[in-house]
C-alpha positions as CSV (number, residue, x, y, z in Angstrom):
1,X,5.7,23.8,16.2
2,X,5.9,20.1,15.0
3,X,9.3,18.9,14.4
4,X,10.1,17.0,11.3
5,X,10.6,13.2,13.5
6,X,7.5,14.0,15.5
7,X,6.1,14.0,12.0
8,X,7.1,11.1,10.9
9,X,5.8,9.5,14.2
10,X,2.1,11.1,13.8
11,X,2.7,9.4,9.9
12,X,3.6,6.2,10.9
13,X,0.9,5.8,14.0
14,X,-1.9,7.4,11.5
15,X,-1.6,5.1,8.5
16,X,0.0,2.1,9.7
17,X,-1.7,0.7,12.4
18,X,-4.8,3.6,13.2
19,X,-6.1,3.4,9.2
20,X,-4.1,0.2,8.0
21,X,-5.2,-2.7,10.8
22,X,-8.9,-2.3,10.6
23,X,-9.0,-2.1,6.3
24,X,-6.4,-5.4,6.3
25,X,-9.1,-7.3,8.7
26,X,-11.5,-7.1,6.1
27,X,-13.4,-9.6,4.4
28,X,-13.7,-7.0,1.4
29,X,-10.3,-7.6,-0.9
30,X,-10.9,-4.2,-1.7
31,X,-11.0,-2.6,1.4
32,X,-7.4,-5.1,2.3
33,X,-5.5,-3.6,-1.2
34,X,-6.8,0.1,0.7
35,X,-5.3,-1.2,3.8
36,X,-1.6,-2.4,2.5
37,X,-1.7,0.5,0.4
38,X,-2.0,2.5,4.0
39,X,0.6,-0.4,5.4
40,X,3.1,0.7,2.4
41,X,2.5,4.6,3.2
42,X,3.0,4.0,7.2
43,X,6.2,2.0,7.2
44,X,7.6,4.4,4.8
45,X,7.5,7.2,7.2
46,X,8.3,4.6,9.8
47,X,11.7,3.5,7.6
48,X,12.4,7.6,7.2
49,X,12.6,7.9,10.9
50,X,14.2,4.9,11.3
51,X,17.2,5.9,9.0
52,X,17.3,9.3,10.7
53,X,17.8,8.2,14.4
54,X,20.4,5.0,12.7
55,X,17.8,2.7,14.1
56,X,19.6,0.4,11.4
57,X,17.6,-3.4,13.2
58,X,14.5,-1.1,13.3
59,X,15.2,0.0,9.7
60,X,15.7,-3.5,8.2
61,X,12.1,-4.9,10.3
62,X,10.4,-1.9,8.4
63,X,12.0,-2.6,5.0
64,X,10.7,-6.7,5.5
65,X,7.2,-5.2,6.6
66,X,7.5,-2.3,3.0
67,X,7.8,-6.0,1.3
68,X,5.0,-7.7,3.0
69,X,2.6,-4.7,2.0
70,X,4.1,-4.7,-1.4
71,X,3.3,-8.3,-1.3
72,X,-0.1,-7.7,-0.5
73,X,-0.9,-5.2,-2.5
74,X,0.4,-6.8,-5.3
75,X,-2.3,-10.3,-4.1
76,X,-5.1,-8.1,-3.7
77,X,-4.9,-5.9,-7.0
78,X,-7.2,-8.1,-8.9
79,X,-10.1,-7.2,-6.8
80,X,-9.2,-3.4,-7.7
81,X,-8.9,-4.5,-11.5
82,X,-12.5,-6.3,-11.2
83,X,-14.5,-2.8,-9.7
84,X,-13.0,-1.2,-12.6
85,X,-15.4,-0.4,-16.2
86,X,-14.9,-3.1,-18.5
87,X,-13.8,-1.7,-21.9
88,X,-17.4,-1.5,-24.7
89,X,-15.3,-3.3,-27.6
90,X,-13.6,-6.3,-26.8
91,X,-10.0,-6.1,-27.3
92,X,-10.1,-9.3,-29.3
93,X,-12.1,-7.9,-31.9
94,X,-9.8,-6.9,-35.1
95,X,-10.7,-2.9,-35.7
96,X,-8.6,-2.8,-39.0
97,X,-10.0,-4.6,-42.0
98,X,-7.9,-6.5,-44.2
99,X,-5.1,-7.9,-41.6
């Protein structure tokens, strides 16, 4: 049986360096917002393990490294916005007559 810190070991390997590291190398800013969003997801089960073994140095590098992938996610979200449909009517069009 899989303990609960084991867990959070497999979750923090998995999505922060084994699925995270080769998305942020990208030259795609898509793939790199998929690979802090990964980032975000792996230091927060590295800052849950962290907090449980009072690791409190180890907790505040993870909490600087949940910014940094906030940071980056937040950078690399236009890209995302760009893929997305762009809306048929313009929303500069005015619907209403008579305003």
């Amino acid at each position: 049986m899989v303990d609960m810190l084991s867990f959070l070991q497999m979750g923090a390997v998995f999505f922060g360096t084994v699925i995270a590291a080769p998305l942020i190398s990208s030259d795609s800013e898509k793939a790199r917002f998929y690979g802090f969003s990964a980032m975000f997801l792996g230091n927060s089960f590295a800052l849950a393990l962290h907090v449980d073994l009072s690791l409190w140095v180890m907790s505040a590098a993870s909490l600087f490294w949940g910014v940094m992938s906030v940071r980056g996610i937040w950078r690399t979200s236009r890209a995302v916005k760009k893929s997305l449909p762009q809306p048929l009517v313009s929303p500069a069009i005015d619907i209403v007559p008579g305003e």
